[in-house]
C-alpha positions in Angstrom: -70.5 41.0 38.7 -73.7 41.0 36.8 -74.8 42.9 33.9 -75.5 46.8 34.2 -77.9 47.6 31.3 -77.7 51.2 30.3 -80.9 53.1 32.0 -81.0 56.0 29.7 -81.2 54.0 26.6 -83.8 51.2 29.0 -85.7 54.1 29.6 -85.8 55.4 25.7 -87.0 51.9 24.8 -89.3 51.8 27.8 -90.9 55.3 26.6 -91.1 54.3 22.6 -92.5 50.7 23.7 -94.8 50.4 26.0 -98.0 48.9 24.5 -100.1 50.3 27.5 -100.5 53.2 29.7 -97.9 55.6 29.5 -94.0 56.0 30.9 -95.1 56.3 34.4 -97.1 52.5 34.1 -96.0 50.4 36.9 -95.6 46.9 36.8 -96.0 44.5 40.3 -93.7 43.1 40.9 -94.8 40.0 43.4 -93.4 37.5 45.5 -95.9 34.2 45.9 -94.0 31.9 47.9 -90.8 32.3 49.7 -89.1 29.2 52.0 -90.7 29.2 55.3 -87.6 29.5 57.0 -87.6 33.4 55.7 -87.5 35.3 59.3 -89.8 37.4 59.5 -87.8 39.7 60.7 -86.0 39.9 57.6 -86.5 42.5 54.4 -86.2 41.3 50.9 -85.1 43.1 47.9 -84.4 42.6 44.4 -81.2 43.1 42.6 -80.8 43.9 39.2 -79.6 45.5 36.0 -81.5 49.1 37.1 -79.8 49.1 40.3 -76.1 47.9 39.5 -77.2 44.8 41.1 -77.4 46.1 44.8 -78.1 43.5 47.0 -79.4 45.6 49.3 -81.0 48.7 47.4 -83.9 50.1 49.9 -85.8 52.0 47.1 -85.9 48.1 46.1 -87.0 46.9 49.2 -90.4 44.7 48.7 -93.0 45.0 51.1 -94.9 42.0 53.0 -98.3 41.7 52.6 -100.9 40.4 55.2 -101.1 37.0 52.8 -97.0 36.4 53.3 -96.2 37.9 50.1 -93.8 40.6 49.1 -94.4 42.6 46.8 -92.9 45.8 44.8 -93.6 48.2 41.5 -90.9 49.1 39.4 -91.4 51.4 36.1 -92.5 49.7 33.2 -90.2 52.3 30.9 -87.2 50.3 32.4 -88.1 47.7 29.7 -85.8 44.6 29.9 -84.3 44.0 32.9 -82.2 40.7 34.5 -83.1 40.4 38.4 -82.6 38.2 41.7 -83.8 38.5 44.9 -81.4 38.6 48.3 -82.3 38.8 51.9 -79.8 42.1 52.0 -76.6 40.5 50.9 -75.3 38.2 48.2 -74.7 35.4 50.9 -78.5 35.5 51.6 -79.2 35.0 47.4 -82.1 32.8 46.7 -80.7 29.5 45.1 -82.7 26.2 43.7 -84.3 23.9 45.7 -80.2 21.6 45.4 -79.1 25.1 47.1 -77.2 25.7 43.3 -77.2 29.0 42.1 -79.9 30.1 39.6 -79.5 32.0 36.5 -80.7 35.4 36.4 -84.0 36.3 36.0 -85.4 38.1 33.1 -88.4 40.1 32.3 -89.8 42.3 29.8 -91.8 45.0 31.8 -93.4 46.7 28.8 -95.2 43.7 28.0 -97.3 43.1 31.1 -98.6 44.5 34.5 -97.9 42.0 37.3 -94.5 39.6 37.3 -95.6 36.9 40.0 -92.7 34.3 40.8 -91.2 32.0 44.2 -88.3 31.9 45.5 -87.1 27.8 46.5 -84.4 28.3 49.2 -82.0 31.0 50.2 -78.7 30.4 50.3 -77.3 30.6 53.4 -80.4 28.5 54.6 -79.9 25.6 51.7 -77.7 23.3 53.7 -75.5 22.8 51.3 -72.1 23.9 51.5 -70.6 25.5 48.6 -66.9 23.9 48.1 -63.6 25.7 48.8 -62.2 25.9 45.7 -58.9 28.2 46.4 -55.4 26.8 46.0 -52.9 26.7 48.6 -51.4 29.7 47.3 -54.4 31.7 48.4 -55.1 33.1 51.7 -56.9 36.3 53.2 -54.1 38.9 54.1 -56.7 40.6 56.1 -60.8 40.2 57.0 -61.2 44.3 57.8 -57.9 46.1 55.9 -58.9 49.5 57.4 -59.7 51.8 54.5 -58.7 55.3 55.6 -60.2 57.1 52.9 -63.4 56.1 53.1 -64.1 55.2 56.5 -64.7 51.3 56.1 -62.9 48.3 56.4 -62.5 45.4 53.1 -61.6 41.7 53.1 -58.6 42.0 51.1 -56.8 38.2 49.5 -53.4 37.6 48.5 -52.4 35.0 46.3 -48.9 34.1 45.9 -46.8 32.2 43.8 -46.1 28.6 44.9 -42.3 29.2 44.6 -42.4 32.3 46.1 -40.5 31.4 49.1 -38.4 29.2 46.9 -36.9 32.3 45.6 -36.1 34.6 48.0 -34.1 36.9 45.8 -37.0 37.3 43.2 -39.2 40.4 43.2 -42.6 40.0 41.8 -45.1 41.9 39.4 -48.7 42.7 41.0 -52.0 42.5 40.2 -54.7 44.2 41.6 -58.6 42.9 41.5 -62.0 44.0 42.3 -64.9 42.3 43.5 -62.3 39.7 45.5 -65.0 37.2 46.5 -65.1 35.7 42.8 -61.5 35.8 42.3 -60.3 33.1 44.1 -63.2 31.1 45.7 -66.6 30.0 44.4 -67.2 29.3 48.4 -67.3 33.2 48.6 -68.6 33.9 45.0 -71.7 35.4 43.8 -72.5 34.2 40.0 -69.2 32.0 40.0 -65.3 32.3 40.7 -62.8 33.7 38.2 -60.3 31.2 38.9 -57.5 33.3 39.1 -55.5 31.6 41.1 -55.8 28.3 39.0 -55.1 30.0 35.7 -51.6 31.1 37.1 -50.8 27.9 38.9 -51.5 26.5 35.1 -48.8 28.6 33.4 -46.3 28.3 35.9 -46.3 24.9 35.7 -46.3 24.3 32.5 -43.4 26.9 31.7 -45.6 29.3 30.3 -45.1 31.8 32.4 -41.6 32.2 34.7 -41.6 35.4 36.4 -45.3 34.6 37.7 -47.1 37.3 39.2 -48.9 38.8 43.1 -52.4 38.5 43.4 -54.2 40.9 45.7 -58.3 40.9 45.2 -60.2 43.3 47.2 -64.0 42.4 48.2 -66.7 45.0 46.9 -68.6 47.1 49.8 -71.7 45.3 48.8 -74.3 48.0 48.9 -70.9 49.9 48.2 -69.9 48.8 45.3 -71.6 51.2 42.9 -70.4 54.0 45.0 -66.9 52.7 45.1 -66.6 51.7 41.6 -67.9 55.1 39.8 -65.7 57.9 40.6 -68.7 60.3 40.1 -72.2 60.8 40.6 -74.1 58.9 38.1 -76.8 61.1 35.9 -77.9 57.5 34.9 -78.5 56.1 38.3 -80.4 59.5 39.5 -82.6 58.6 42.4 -80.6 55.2 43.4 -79.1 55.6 47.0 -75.8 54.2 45.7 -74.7 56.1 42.6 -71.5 57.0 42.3 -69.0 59.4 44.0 -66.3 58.0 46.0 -64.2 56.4 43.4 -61.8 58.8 43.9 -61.4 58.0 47.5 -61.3 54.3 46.7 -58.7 54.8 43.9 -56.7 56.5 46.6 -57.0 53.7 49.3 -55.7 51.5 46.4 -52.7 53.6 45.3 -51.9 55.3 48.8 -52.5 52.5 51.1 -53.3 49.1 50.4 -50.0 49.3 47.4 -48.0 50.9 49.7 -48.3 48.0 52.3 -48.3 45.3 49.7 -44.8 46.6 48.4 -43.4 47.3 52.0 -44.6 43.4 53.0 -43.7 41.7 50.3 -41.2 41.1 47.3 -42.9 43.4 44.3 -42.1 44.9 41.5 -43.4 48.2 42.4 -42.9 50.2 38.9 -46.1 50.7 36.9 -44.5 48.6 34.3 -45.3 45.7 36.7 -48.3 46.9 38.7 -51.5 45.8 36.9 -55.4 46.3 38.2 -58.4 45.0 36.0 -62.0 44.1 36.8 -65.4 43.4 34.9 -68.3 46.0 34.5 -67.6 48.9 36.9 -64.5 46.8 37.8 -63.5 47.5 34.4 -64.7 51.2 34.7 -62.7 51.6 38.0 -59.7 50.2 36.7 -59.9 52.5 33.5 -60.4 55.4 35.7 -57.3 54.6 38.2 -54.6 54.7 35.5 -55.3 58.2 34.4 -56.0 59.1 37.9 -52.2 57.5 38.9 -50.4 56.9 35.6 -47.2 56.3 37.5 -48.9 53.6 39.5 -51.2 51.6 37.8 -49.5 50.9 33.9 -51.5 47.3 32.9 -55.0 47.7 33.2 -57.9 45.1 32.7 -61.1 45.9 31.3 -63.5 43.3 31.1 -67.1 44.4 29.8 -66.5 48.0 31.3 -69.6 50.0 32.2 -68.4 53.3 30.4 -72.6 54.2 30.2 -72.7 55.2 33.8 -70.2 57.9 33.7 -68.9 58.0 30.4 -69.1 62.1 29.8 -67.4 62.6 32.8 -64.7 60.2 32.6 -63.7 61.2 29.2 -63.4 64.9 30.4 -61.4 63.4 33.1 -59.1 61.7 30.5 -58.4 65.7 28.8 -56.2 66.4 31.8 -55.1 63.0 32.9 -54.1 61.0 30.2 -52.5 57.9 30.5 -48.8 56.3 30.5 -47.7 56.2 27.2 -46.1 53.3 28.6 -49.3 51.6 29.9 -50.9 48.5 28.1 -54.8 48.2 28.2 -56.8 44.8 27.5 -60.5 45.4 26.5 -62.7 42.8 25.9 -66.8 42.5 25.9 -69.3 40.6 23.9 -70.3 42.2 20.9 -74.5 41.6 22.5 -74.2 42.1 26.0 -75.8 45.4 25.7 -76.5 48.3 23.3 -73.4 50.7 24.3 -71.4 48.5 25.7 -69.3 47.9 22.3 -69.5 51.1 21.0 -68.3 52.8 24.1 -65.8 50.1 24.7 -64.1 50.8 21.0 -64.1 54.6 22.1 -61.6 54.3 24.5 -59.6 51.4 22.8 -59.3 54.8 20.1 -59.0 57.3 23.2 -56.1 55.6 24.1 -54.6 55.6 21.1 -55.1 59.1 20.9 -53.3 59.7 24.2 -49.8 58.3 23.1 -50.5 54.6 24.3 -49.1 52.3 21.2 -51.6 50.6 19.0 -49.6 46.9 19.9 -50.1 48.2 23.8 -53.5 48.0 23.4 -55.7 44.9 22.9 -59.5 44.7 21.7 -61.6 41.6 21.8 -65.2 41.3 21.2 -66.0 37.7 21.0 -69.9 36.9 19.6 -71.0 34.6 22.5 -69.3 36.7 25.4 -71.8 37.4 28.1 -72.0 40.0 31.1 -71.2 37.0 33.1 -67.9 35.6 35.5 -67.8 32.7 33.0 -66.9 34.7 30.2 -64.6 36.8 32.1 -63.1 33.6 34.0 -62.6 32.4 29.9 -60.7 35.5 29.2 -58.7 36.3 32.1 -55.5 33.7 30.8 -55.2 35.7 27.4 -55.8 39.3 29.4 -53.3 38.4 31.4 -51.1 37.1 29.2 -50.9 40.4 27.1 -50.7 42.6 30.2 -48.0 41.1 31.4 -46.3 39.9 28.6 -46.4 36.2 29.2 -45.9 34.0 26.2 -49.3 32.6 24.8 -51.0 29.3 25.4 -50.2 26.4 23.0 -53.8 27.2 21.8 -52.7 30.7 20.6 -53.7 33.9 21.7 -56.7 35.3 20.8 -56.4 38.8 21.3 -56.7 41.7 19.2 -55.0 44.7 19.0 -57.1 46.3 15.8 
């Protein structure tokens, strides 16, 4: 997903640096030009690092004006900021005028009062059609898995092994994924695919890896996802309609339900020893959060530039009663700039876990300089995460891990 800034330390800077007015400045926000094919009908919004990138945040709703523009004020003490604007969804993104996806926005709202920019197309609108790019070995298990313990039903994917049903006495390891539409399929993605599914097609073709692993990627909720993903309300996103809470109830629908049918429908490895779950930002949160909350489930766990800022107090009270597996392997990895807390907080819990009984060579740290809160980056280091997790020899390249 896209980068969560930390708002308490945006709004520290915001309050030390404004050159004008004072902390409760507002800065417009203004839409000049959108494609006139926009309906009418239709509400814009803008997604961001303040709003964990909600596609469809209604406090971030802009309003049309009588001369066809939109327009919205956000807080100048919010500082720097990376944005996009969506008709409600991430399908409805706006895109170029090729129908490519742009690069974030970025602005500095200390530093002026009005932001005035276009949007070129939209991207369900563009006519171009973004390519399939999922292997054979991928295919949607279900397009509404009913979710029981929240009420809602989630695209989930399954990717399987191309010798799968070569092998019909061989029982599988499983990994678990958020944010399933850029696992598999850039068609789907928002910001870019993972490539997943290529990565492990790679290794078991070139030897690298023989007991080869499940795949099952579960879509965000969209304007859900924040909710889903932090497992408590969020101090730092006080006033947001989507701030935390019902990560606990997601957790469960992972560990109760959707495991439960994955292991009863197909040829698993169901120990935590072979049961892994990892995602990016408050992926990588969520992930963290569901292997205390089921040590005897989830024991490989994936933490790719893990937004600890949103709920970091809590969770590490959490961790007092729930440590976990002293068994369990952990693979953290951010870049050393993508924001101020993000590698301090990241090398707390690398220590946390330590502290819980998880051995030092269980636990891998990497903080490469030019790592970005971007699917790039964590497409780059998904081979050597996954390597480590589940102990799959290294590329001829060499693994670049740390575990220091």
């Amino acid at each position: 997903m896209k980068q969560l800034l930390p708002k308490c330390a945006a709004l520290l800077f915001g309050v030390l640096a404004l050159p004008w007015g004072t902390a409760n400045a507002q800065v417009l926000l203004q839409l000049t030009q959108v494609p006139a094919t926009t309906p009418a009908t239709d509400t814009l919004f803008v997604a961001g690092s303040f709003n964990s990138w909600n596609p469809h945040s209604r406090a971030h709703a802009l309003r049309r004006q009588a001369d066809g523009s939109y327009q919205l004020r956000l807080p100048a003490s919010l500082g720097n900021i990376e944005y996009k604007f969506t008709r409600g969804s991430w399908p409805t993104v706006e895109v170029d005028g090729k129908g490519d996806q742009v690069a974030n926005r970025t602005a500095n709202l200390t530093t002026g009062r009005e932001i005035t920019v276009q949007v070129l197309a939209w991207s369900d609108q563009s006519g171009v059609a973004k390519k399939h790019t999922a292997t054979p070995q991928v295919r949607v298990l279900s397009a509404a898995f009913n979710m029981p313990q929240l009420g809602r039903q989630r695209r989930v994917w399954l990717y399987l092994p191309a010798d799968y049903a070569a092998r019909p006495s061989r029982c599988f390891p499983v990994l678990y994924l958020h944010d399933g539409q850029n696992v598999f399929d850039d068609a789907t993605s928002f910001g870019g695919e993972w490539g997943v599914d290529e990565t492990l097609d790679r290794l078991r073709k070139s030897g690298q890896d023989a007991t080869g692993s499940i795949v099952v990627a579960v879509d965000n909720g969209d304007q859900f996802r924040s909710d889903e993903y932090i497992p408590w309300p969020s101090a730092e996103l006080k006033g947001q309609p989507h701030r935390g809470g019902e990560g606990g109830a997601y957790v469960d629908f992972l560990a109760r339900t959707l495991k439960p049918y994955i292991d009863a429908h197909y040829r698993t490895r169901p120990d935590a020893a072979h049961t892994g779950i990892a995602g990016s930002s408050l992926g990588g949160l969520i992930s963290v959060y569901a292997a205390l909350k089921y040590p005897n489930v989830f024991g490989l766990v994936g933490a790719f530039s893990p937004a600890f800022w949103v709920c970091n107090d809590s969770l590490r009270e959490f961790a007092k009663t729930h440590p976990p597996a002293p068994t369990a392997r952990f693979y953290f990895v951010c870049g050393t700039t993508e924001s101020e807390t993000m590698l301090p907080l990241m090398a707390q819990w690398r220590d946390l876990m330590r502290a819980k009984g998880v051995p030092a060579n269980h636990v891998a740290f990497w903080a490469p300089a030019d790592g970005q809160h971007r699917e790039w980056f964590w497409r780059r280091e998904f081979p050597t995460a996954y390597r480590f997790l589940f102990s799959v020899k290294p590329l001829s390249v060499g693994s670049k891990a740390k575990t220091k």
